[in-house]
C-alpha positions as CSV (number, residue, x, y, z in Angstrom):
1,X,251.2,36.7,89.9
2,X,251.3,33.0,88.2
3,X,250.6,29.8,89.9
4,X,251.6,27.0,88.4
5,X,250.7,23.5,88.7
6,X,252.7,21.0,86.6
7,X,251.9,17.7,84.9
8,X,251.5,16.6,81.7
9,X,248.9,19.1,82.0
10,X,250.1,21.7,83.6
11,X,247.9,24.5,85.1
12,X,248.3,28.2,85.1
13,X,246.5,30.0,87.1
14,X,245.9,34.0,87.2
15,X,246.7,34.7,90.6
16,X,245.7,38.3,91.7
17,X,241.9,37.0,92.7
18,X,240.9,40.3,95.1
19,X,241.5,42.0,92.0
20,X,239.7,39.6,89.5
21,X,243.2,38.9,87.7
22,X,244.2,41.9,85.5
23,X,247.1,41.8,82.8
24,X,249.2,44.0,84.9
25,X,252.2,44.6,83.9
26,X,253.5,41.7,86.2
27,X,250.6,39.7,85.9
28,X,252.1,39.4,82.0
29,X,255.6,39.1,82.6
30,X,254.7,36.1,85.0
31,X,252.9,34.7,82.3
32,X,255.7,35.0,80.0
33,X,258.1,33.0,82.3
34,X,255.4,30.2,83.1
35,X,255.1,29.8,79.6
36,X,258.8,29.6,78.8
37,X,259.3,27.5,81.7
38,X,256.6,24.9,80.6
39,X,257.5,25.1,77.0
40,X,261.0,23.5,78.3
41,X,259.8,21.1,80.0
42,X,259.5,17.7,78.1
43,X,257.5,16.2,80.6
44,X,254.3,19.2,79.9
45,X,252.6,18.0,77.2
46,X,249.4,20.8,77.1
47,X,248.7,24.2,79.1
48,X,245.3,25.1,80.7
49,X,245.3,28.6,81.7
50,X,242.4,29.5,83.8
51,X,241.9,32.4,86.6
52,X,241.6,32.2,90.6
53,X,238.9,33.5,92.3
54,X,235.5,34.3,91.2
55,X,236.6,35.7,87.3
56,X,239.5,34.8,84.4
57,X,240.8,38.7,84.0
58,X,239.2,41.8,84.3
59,X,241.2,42.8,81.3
60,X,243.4,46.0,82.1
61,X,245.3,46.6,85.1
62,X,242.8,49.9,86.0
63,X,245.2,51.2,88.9
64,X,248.1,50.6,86.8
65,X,246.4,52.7,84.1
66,X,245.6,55.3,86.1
67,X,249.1,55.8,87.0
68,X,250.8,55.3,83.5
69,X,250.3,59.1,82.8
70,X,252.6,60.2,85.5
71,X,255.1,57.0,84.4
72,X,255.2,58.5,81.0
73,X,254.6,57.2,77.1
74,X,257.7,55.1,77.4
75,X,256.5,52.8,80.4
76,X,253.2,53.1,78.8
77,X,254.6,51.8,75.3
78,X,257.1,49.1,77.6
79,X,253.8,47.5,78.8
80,X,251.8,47.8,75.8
81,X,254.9,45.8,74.0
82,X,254.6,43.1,76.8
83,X,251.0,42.4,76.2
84,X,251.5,42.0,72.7
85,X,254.4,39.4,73.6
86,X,251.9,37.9,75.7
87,X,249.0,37.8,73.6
88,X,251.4,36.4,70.6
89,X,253.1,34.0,72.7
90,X,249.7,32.6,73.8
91,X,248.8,32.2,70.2
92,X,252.0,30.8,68.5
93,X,252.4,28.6,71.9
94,X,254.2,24.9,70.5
95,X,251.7,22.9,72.8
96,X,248.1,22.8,72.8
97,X,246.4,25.8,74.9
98,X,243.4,25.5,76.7
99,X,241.1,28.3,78.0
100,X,238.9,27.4,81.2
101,X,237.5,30.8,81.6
102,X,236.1,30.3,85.3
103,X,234.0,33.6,85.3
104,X,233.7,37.3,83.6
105,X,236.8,37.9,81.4
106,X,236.9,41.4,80.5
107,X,238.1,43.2,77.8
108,X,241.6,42.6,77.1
109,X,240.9,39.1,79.1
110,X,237.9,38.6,76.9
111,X,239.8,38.3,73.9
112,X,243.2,36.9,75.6
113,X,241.0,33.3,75.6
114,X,240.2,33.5,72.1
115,X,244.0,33.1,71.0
116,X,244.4,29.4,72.9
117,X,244.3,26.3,70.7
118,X,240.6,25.5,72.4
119,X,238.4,27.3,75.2
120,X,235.9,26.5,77.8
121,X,233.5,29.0,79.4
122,X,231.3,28.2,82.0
123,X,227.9,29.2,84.2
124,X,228.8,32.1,86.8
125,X,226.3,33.7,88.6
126,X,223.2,33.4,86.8
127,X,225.0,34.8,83.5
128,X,225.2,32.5,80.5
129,X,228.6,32.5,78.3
130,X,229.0,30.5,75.2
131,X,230.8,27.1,76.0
């Protein structure tokens, strides 16, 4: 669901683009390990997340949603709990955070920007966002 590029700036990219990137249940689990796995590594000295495709995150998963009342309130409370990890993780994250938010972030991926040490936004289709 991740895609990583690493450097001393590594790059994580949302990577569920036909879908414009929702926090999935998988989507925040991957983020979890990328995060983990960069905070290890010595050699990453700042994080840009950023989305594929033509948006950041349309916020919630909507087919996963649609399906969490036949899961039940426990898988419903399981992914609930990992998007707070996520969105805490983000926002007590050791190395600097940056935000390029490449196109509509929605919802939950509106405010998922907000908790990075500094964010971008830029120009998509005719629509202005605060940079």
């Amino acid at each position: 669901m991740v895609q990583v590029e690493k450097g001393r700036v590594a790059v994580v990219f949302l990577n569920d683009p036909e879908r414009r990137n929702p926090l999935s249940p998988e989507m925040a689990l991957s983020l979890l390990q990328a995060l983990d796995d960069l905070e290890a590594d010595p050699g990453v000295r700042a994080v840009v997340l950023t989305g594929r495709g033509k948006a950041f995150s349309a916020g919630a998963d909507l087919a996963f949603l649609e399906r969490v009342t036949e899961l039940g309130a426990e898988e419903n409370y399981r992914h609930s709990l990992s998007l707070m990890r996520l969105f805490h993780r983000v926002y007590t994250y050791p190395k600097p955070t940056v935000a390029a938010v490449n196109g509509p972030a929605v919802a939950g991926g509106r405010g998922s920007p907000w908790l990075a040490t500094w964010w971008s936004w830029t120009r998509r289709r005719g629509s202005a966002t605060p940079r």
